[in-house]
Residue frames relative to the residue before (quaternion, step in Angstrom):
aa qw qx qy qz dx dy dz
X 1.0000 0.0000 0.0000 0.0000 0.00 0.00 0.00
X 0.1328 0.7568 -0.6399 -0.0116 3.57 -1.14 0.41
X 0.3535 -0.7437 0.5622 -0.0761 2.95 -1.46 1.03
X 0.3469 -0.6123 0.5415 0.4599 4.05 -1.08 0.19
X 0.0621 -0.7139 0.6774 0.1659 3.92 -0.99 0.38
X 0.2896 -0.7208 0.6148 0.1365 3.19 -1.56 0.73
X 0.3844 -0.7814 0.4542 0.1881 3.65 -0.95 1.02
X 0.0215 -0.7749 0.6211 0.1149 4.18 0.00 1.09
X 0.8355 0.3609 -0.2279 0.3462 3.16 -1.53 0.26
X 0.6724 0.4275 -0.2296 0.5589 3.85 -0.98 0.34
X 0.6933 -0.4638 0.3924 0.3876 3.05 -1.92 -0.13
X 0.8262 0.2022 -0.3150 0.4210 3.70 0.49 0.06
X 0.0358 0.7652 -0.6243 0.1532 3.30 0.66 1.18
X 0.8272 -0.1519 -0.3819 0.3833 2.81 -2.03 1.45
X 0.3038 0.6096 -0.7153 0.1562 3.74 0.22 0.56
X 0.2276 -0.6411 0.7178 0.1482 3.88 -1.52 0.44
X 0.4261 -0.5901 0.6836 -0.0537 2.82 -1.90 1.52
X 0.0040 -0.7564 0.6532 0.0339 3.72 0.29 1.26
X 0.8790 0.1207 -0.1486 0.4368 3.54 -1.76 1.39
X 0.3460 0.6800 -0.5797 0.2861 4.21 0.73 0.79
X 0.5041 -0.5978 0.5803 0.2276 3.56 -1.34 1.32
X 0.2211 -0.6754 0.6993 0.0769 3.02 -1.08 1.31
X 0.1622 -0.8519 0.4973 -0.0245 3.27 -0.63 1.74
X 0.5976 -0.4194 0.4592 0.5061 3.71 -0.96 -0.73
X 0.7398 -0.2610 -0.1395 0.6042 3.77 1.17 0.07
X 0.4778 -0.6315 0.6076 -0.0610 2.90 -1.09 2.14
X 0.6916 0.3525 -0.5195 0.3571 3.33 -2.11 0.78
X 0.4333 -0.6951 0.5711 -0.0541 2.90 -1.41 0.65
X 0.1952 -0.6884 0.6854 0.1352 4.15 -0.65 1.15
X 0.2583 -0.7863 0.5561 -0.0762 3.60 -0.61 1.76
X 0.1870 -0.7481 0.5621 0.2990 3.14 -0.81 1.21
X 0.0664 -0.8905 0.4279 0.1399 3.62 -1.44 0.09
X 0.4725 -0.8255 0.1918 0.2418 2.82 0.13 1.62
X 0.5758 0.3918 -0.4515 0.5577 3.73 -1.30 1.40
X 0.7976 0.3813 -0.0560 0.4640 3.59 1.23 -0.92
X 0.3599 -0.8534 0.3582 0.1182 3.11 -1.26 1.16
X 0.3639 0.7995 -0.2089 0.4299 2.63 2.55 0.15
X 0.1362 -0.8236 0.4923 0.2465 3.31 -0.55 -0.27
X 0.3489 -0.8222 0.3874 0.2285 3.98 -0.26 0.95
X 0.3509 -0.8061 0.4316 0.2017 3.44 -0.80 1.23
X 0.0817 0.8012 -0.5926 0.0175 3.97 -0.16 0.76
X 0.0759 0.7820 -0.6165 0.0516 3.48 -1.20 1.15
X 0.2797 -0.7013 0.4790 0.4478 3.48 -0.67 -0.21
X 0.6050 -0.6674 0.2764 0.3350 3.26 -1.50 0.63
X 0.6871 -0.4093 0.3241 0.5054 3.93 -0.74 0.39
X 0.8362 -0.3293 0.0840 0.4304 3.79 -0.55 0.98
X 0.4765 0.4883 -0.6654 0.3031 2.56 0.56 1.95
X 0.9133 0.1704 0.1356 0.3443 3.64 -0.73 -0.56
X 0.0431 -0.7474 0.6410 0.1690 3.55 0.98 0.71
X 0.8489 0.3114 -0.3044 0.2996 3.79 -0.84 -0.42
X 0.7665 0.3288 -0.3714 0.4080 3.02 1.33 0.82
X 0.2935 -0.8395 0.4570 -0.0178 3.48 -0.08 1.61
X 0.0800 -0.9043 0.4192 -0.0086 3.46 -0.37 1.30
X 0.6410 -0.6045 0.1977 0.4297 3.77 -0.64 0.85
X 0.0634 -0.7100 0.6798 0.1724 3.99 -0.48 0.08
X 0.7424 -0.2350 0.3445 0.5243 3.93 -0.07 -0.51
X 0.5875 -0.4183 0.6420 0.2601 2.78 -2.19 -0.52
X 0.0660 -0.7282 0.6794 0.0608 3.63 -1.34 0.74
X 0.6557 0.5095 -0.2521 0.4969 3.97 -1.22 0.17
């Protein structure tokens, strides 16, 4: 299955992910540009697959 997912929170809030596999563990380490970090976006435990919320920074 895939789906569009929107990104809340963090540096790339409301960006949209058009067509992400919804897996057994979803989200995505985001690069962001200027940064050597990498943003952590997931969605939250039974809520909302197509919405993926900051957790932090990793890297």
């Amino acid at each position: 299955m895939e789906m569009d997912v929107t990104l809340y929170g963090g540096p790339l809030d409301g960006m949209v992910l058009p067509a992400q596999p919804i897996t057994s563990d979803p989200g995505a380490y985001m690069v962001v540009p200027g940064s050597v970090a990498r943003a952590v976006y997931e969605p939250t435990l039974g809520g909302d697959p197509a919405v993926w919320r900051y957790r932090g920074d990793i890297g």
